[in-house]
PAVORO-783258 format. One record per residue (C-alpha): x, y, z. Coordinates in pm, 1 decimal. Layout:
PAVORO-783258
+----------+----------+----------+
|       xx |       yy |       zz |
+----------+----------+----------+
|        X |        Y |        Z |
...
+----------+----------+----------+
END
This chain:
PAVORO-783258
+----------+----------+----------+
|       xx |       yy |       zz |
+----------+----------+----------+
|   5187.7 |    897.2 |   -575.6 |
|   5007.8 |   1132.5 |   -826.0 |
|   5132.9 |   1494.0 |   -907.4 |
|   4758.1 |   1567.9 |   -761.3 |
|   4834.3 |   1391.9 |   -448.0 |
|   5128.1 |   1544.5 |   -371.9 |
|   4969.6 |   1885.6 |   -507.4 |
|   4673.9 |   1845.0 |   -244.0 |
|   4725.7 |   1948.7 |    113.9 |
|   4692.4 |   1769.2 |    443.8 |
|   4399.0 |   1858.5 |    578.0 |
|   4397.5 |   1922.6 |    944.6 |
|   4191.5 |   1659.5 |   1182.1 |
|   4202.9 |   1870.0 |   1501.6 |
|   4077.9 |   2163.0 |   1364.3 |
|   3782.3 |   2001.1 |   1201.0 |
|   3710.7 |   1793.1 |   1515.9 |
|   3739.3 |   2089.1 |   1756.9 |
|   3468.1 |   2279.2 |   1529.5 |
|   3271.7 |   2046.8 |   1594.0 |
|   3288.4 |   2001.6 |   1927.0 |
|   3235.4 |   2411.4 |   1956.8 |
|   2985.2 |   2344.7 |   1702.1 |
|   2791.1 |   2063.0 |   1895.8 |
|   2839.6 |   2307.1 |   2243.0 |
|   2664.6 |   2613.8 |   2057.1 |
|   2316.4 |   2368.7 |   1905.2 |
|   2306.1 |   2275.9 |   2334.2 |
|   2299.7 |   2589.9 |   2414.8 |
|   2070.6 |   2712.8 |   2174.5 |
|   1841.5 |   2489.7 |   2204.9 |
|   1855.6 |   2545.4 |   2585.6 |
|   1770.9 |   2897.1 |   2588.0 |
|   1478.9 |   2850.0 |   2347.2 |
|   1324.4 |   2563.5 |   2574.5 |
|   1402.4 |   2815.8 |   2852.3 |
|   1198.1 |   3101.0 |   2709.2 |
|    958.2 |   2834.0 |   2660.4 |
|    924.7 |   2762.8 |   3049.6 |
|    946.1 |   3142.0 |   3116.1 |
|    652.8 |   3224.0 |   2915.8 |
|    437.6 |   2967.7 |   3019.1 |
|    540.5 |   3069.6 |   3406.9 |
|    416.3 |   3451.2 |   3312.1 |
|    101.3 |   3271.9 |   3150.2 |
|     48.7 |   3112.0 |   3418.3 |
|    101.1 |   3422.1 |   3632.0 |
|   -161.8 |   3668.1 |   3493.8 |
|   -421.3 |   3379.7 |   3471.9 |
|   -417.2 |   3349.2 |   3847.2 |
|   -418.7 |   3733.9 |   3894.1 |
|   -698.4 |   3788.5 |   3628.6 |
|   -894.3 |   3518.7 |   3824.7 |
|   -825.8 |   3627.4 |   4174.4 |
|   -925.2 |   4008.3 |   4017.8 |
|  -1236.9 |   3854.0 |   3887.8 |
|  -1320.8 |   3667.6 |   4216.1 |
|  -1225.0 |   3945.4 |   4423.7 |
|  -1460.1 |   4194.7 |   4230.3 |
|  -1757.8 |   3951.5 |   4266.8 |
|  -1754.6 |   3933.2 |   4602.7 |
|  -1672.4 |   4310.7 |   4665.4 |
|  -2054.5 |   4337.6 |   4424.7 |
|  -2203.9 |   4063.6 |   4658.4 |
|  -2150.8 |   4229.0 |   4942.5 |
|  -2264.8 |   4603.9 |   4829.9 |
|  -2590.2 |   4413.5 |   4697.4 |
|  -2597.7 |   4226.7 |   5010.7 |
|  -2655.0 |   3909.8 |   4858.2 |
|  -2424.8 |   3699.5 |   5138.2 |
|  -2583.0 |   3685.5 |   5441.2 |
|  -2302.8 |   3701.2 |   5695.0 |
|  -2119.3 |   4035.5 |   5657.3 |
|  -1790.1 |   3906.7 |   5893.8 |
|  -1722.8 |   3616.7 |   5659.6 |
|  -1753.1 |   3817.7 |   5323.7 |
|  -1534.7 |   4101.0 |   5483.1 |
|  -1311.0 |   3805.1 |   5550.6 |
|  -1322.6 |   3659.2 |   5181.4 |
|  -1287.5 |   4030.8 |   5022.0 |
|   -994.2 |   4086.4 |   5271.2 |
|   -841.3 |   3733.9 |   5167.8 |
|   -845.0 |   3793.1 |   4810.2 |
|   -745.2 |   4123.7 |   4822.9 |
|   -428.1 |   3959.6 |   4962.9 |
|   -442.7 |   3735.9 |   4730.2 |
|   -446.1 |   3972.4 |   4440.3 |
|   -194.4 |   4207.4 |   4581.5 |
|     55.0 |   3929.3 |   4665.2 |
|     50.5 |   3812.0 |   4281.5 |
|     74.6 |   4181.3 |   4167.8 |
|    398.5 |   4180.9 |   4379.7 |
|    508.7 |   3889.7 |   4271.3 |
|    424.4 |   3975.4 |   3898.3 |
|    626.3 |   4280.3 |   3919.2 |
|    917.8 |   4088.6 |   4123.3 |
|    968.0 |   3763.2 |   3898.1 |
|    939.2 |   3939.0 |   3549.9 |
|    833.4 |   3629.3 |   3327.7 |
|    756.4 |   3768.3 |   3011.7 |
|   1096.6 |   4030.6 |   3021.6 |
|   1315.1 |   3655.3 |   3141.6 |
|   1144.1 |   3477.3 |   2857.0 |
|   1230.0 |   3800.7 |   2597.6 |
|   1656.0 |   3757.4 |   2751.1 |
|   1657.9 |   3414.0 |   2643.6 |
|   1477.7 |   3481.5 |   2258.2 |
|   1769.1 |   3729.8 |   2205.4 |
|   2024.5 |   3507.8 |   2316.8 |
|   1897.4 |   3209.2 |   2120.1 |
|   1855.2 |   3451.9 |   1831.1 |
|   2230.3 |   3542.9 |   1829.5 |
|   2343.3 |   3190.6 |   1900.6 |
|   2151.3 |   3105.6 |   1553.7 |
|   2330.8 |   3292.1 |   1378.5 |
|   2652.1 |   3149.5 |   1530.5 |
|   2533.1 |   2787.5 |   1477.0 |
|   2445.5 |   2864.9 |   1110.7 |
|   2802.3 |   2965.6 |   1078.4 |
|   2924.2 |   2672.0 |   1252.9 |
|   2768.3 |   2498.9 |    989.3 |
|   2906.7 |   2702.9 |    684.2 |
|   3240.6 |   2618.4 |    857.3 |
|   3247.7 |   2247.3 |    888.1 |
|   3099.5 |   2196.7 |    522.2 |
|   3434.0 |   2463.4 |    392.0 |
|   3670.8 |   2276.9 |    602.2 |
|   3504.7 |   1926.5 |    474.2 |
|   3534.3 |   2014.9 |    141.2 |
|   3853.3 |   2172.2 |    106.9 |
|   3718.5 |   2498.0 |    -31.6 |
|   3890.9 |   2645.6 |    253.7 |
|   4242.9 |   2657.6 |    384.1 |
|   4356.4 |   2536.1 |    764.0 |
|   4520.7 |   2905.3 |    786.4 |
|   4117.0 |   3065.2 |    738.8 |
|   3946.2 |   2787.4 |    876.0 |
|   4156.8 |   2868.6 |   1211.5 |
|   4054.6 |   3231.4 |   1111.2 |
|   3678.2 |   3195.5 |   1093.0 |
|   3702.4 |   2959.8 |   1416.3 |
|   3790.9 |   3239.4 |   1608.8 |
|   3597.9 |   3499.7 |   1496.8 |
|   3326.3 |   3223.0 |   1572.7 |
|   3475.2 |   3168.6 |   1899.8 |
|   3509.1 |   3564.2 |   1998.7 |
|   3108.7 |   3599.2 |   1933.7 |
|   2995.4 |   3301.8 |   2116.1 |
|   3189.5 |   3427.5 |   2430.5 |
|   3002.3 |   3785.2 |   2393.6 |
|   2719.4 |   3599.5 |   2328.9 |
|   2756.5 |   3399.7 |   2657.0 |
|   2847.3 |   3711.6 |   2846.6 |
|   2508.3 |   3856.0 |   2837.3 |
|   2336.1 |   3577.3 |   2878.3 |
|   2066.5 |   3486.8 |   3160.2 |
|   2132.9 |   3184.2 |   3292.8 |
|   1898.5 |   2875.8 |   3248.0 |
|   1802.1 |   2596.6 |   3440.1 |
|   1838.5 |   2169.5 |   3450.0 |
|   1482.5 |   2174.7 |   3326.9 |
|   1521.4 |   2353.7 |   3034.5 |
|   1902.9 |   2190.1 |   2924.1 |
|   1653.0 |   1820.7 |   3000.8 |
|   1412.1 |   1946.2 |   2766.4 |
|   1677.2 |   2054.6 |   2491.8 |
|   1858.7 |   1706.1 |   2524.7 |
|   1516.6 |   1528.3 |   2495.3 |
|   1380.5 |   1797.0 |   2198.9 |
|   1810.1 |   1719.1 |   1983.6 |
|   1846.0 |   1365.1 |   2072.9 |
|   1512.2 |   1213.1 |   2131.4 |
|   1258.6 |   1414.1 |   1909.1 |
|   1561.3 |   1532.8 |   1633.7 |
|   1434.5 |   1894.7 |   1636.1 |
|   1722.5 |   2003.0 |   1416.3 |
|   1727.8 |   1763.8 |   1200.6 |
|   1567.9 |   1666.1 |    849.4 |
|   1601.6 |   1418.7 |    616.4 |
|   1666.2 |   1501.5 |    270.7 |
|   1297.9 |   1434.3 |    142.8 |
|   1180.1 |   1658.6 |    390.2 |
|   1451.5 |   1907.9 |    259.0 |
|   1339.7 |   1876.8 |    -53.2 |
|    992.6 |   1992.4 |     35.0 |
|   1107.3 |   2318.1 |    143.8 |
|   1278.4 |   2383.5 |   -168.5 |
|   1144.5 |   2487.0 |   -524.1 |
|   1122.6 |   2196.0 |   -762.2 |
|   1465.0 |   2304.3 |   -975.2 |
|   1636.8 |   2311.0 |   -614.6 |
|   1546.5 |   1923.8 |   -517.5 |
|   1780.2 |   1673.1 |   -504.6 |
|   1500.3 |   1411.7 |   -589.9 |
|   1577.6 |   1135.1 |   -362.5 |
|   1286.6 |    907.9 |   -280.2 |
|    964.8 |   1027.6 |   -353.0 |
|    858.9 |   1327.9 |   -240.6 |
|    492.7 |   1426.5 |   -188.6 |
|    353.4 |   1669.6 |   -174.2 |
+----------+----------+----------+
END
């Protein structure tokens, strides 16, 4: 055995493997709240389209009838009535299932996590490298650990959809991955590792 051996010390496996697993839990969960702002947004899209329609609808037939251009004044006092309805149910409802404020929650929340996940990162390549000891790795761990959990306090909750579209968007479609040529791209020329060709 070598003086540098014996100098070097024993790394510890748990604590490398359970960063990782908190590591792997945090990317989920990220990637779940952005995929749920996603369907949020689209939902208060969705939501204002219908109301400017129904709006638009109900103020051409509230004109058609002052110009008298329908010829039965029951039914187009039943169609203005309808939409009216119509347009006051979706103002209720716009008001009641707050899309756009939802779909702001979960940007914050995936914001924060970012940041976590980033240091996640930072942590695994110390610990992998040595250039940190078990003693801080254990310390940065928990600090990690302390603002995930106030991270996950405040956080809205999300649904199967959105955790189906995060697995599918990590596993299937490797949106948080890159390989190093596509790195490389990124970075200025004196900052590439140069492996493959890289086009540009």
């Amino acid at each position: 055995m070598t003086d540098e051996r014996a100098a070097a010390p024993e790394r510890d496996a748990y604590l490398l493997a359970q960063v990782r697993e908190s590591f792997g839990r945090v990317v989920y969960t990220h990637k779940t709240h952005e995929k749920q702002a996603d369907i949020c947004f689209a939902k208060h899209r969705w939501q204002q389209g219908v109301l400017i329609g129904l709006t638009g609808v109900s103020s051409g037939t509230f004109l058609a009838t002052v110009v008298g251009l329908l010829g039965d004044s029951g039914l187009t006092s039943l169609a203005n009535s309808s939409i009216a309805l119509l347009v006051t149910w979706f103002s209720l409802g716009a008001k009641t299932f707050r899309f756009a404020d939802e779909s702001e929650s979960h940007r914050i929340i995936a914001s924060r996590l970012w940041g976590i996940r980033e240091s996640y990162i930072s942590l695994i390549a110390d610990l992998m490298s040595g250039a940190v000891s078990d003693d801080e790795g254990r310390r940065r761990r928990d600090v990690l650990q302390e603002a995930t959990r106030d991270s996950y306090s405040g956080a809205p909750r999300t649904s199967s959809r959105a955790f189906a579209r995060a697995k599918n968007g990590l596993k299937d479609n490797e949106e948080m991955t890159f390989t190093s040529q596509e790195i490389d791209l990124f970075l200025p020329t004196e900052l590439r590792l140069g492996e493959g060709e890289v086009q540009l």
